[in-house]
N, C-alpha and C positions, 0 to 999 in steps of 0.2 A: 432344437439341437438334440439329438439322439447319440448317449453313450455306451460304447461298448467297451467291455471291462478284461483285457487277455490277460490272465491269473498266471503268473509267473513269481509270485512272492515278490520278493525286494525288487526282481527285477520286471514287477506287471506293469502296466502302462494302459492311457485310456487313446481310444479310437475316436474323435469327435465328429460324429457328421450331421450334415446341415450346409444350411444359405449361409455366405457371409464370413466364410473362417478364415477367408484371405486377410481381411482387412482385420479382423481378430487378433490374427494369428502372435503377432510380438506380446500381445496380454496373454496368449495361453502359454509361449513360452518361455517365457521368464521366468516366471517361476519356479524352472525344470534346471536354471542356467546356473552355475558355478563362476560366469566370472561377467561381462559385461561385452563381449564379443560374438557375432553369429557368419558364420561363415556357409552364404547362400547359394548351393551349385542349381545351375538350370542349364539349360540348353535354347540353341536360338531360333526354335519355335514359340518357344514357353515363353524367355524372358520379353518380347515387344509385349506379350497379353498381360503376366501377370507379376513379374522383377520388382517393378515400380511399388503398387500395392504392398505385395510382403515386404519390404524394406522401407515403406513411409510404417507399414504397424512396427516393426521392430525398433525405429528412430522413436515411436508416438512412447514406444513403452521403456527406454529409455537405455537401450540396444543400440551397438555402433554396429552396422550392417555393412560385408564387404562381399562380392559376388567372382564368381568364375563362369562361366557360359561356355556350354561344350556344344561340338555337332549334335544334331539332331540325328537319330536311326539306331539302329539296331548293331551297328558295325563300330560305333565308339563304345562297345561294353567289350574292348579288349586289352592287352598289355599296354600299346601304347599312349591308350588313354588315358589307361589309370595312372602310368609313371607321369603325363603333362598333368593331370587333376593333381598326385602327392606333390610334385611339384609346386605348383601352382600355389599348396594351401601349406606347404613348408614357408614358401617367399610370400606370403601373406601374414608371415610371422603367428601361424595358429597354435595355444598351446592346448593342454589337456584341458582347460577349466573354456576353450572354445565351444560356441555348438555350433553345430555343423547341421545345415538344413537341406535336404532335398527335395527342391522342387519339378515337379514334371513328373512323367511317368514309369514306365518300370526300368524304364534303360537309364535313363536319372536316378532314380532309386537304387537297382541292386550297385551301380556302377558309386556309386555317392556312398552308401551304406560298407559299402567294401574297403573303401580308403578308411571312411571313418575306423573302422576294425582295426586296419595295421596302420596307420598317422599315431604315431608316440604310442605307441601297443596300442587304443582304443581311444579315442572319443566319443563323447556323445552325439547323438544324430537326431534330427524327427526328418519324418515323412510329412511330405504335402503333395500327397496324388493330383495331376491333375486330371487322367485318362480314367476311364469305367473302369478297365483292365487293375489300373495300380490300386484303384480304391477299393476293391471287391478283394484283391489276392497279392500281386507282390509287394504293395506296402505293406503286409502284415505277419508277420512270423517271424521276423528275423533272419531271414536268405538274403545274401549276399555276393554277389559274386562277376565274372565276365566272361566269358566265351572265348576259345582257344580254336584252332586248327581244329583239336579232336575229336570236338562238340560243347554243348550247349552250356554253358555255368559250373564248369569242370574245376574253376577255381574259384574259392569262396569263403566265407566263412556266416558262422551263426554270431549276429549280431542285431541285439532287439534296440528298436528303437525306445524313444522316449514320449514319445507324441506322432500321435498319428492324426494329420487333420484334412478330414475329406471334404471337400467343400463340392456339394452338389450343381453349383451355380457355373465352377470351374467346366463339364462336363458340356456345359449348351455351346465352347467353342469348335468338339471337335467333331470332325466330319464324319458323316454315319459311316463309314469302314471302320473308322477307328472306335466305333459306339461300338458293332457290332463285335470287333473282336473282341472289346472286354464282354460283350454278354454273353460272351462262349465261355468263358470262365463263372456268369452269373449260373450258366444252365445246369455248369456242372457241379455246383453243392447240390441240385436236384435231383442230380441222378447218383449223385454218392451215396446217400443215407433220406432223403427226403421228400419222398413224392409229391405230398401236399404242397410242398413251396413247387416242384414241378409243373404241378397243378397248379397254381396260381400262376406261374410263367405263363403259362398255356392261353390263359385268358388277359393276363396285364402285360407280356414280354410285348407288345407291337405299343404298349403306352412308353415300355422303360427305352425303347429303341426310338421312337418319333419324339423324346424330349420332352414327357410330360414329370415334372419335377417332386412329384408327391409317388409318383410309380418308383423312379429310379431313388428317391430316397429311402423305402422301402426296400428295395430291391439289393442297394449296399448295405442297410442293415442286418437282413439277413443273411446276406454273406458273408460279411462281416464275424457275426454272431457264429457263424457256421465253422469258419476259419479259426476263430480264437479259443474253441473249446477243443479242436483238434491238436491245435498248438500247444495248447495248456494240459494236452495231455499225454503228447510228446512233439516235445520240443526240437529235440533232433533226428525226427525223421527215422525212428528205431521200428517202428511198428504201425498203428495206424494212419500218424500223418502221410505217410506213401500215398494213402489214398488221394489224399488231392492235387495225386498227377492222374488223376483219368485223363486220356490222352493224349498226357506229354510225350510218352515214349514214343508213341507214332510221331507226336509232332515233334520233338525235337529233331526227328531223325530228313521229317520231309523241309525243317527250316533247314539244316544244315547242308540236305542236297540243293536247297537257292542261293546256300552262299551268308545264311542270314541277312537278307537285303529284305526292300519293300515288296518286294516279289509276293512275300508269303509274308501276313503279320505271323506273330506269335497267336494270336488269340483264331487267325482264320485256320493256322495249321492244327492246334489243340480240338477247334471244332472235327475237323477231318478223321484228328484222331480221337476222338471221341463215337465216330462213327466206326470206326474201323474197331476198338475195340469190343463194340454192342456186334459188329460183324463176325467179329470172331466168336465171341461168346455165343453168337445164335449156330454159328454152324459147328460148334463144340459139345451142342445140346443142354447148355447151360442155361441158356434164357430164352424167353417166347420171340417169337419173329414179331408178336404185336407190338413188343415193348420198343423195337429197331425200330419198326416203320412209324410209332409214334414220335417218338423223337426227333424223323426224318422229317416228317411233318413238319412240326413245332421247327425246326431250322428253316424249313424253306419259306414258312409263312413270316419268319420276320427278315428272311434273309442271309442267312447262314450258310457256305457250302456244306453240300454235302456230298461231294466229288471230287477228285482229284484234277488241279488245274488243268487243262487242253493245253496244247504246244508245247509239252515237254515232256522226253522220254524220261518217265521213274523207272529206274533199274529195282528190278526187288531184289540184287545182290548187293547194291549199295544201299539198300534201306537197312538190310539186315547187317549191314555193316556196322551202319551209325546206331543201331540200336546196342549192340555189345558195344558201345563207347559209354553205352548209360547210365548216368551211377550207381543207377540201384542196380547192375549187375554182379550175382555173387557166384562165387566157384564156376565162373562161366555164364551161368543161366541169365537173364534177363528177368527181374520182379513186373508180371504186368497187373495192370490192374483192370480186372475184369467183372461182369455183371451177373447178377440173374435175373436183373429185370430194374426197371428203373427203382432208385434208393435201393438197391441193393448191390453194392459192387464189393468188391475181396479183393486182395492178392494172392497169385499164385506167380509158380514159379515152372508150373507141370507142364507147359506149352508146347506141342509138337510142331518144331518146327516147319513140315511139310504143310500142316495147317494153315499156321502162320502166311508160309512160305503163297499161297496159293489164294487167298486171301488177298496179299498183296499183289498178288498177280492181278486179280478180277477187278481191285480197286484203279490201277495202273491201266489197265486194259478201259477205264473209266464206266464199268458193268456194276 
């Protein structure tokens, strides 16, 4: 088992990954627990796999375990949700010395960690990623939040967990789409700040995607590690942590033109935009065209788009719509975060949008 350690003072917390944390999991947290109740939200893909398991370790360690199971997708991380989840864990008589666990991926995560935040002003929560996606990036930092009409995680708040337990073994259920789109989030601490780990993608990224257990264990720890020293160095998203939306802004913009459905994961849209930003940067004269085309590479050899889906008109007035919905829009502007070459990405805020604008053009145009 491999610890990672996100330094927040009073409020830090350890990341456990490894084999086996399901069945752990009531001994890891108990010890974190204030009263002798755990309030387990899942979803009904998750709970047939894994419900059973984490609520016999919580009963083993001497936890009364009670559960809530919400739809599975992308479309329950919205108002309605969250009022039947508060619900739900009001009339489950939850008080503050409750924990409150979420199980599943990131749409269980932010949508679970958000209630926790406003349920009696705050309770305590852990993560139990079960997706690549959750275990590399939204089980970690404390984002919270659900999706509105106007885009992507518009409401939210910062709320750190207490335990974060990744359990590697959870990852061989789901289907390589859903591998793939967390290793879009794996690719991109590589290209933020860390070649080397890019470089080793390069050569292990077809082991951590075809389910070899010792790659992908690896592979969250570094991201992991990557994530929690961003975190710990701001927490709320003032400065650097922006960085580890390389891509969002594109992709929130192209989840939100599907409606946030299966159409587009989160992780396949981030990829895209991830591409579109090194596209931009290359015809901005900011970064080598070598550094684009390797990249493209590296996506296509484990699987990754790197195009904008076929059968569907993307408007580039409505991209650049959903983009000024963005949060990181200030006095207008849109913060993007751009390259000059792999491990090397910034913020700026200088973006012409004719650029831009054309850019998306050629992407849509699927050039």
């Amino acid at each position: 088992m491999n610890c990672v350690r996100v330094e927040l003072g009073e409020r830090g917390y350890d990341i456990q990954i490894g084999q086996g944390l399901l069945e752990r999991a009531g001994e890891l947290i108990q010890p974190l627990m204030r009263g002798n109740r755990a309030l387990v939200i899942t979803d009904d893909r998750v709970a047939p796999l894994y419900l059973e398991r984490v609520e016999k370790s919580l009963l083993d360690a001497g936890v009364m375990p009670m559960h809530t199971v919400l739809p599975a997708g992308e479309r329950t991380k919205d108002f309605p949700h969250l009022e039947a989840l508060l619900d739900a864990m009001l009339a489950a008589k939850a008080e503050r010395g409750t924990m409150v666990v979420a199980l599943g991926g990131g749409v269980i995560g932010d949508l679970t960690g958000f209630a926790a935040a406003i349920l009696l002003r705050g309770v305590d929560f852990v993560q139990i990623p079960t997706t690549l996606l959750a275990q590399v990036d939204s089980s970690v930092g404390g984002k919270t939040g659900i999706n509105t009409r106007h885009g992507k995680n518009l409401v939210g708040a910062f709320h750190q967990p207490r335990l974060v337990l990744a359990d590697i073994g959870a990852l061989d259920t789901l289907d390589r789409r859903q591998v793939l789109a967390g290793y879009a989030e794996v690719v991109k601490y590589g290209i933020i700040d860390d070649e080397p780990f890019f470089t080793w993608l390069e050569a292990n990224g077809k082991a951590v995607v075809d389910g070899d257990s010792e790659a992908r264990a690896q592979a969250v720890a570094v991201s992991c590690r990557a994530k929690a020293r961003i975190v710990a160095a701001d927490e709320r998203e003032g400065g650097v942590r922006a960085l580890l939306n390389l891509g969002h802004t594109f992709g929130h913009a192209l989840e939100a033109e599907t409606g946030f459905s299966d159409e587009l994961l989160h992780g396949e849209a981030v990829a895209m935009g991830m591409i579109m930003a090194l596209r931009l940067s290359v015809q901005l004269g900011l970064a080598p065209a070598t550094d684009l085309e390797r990249v493209k590479r590296h996506f296509e050899a484990v699987g990754l788009p790197t195009t904008l889906p076929a059968g569907r008109l993307w408007e580039v007035p409505r991209l650049l719509a959903h983009m000024q919905g963005d949060k990181k829009v200030r006095d207008g502007k849109v913060t993007f975060v751009m390259a000059k070459g792999i491990g090397q990405s910034f913020l700026t805020r200088e973006v012409p949008e004719a650029e831009l604008a054309a850019m998306l053009a050629e992407m849509a145009a699927g050039r």
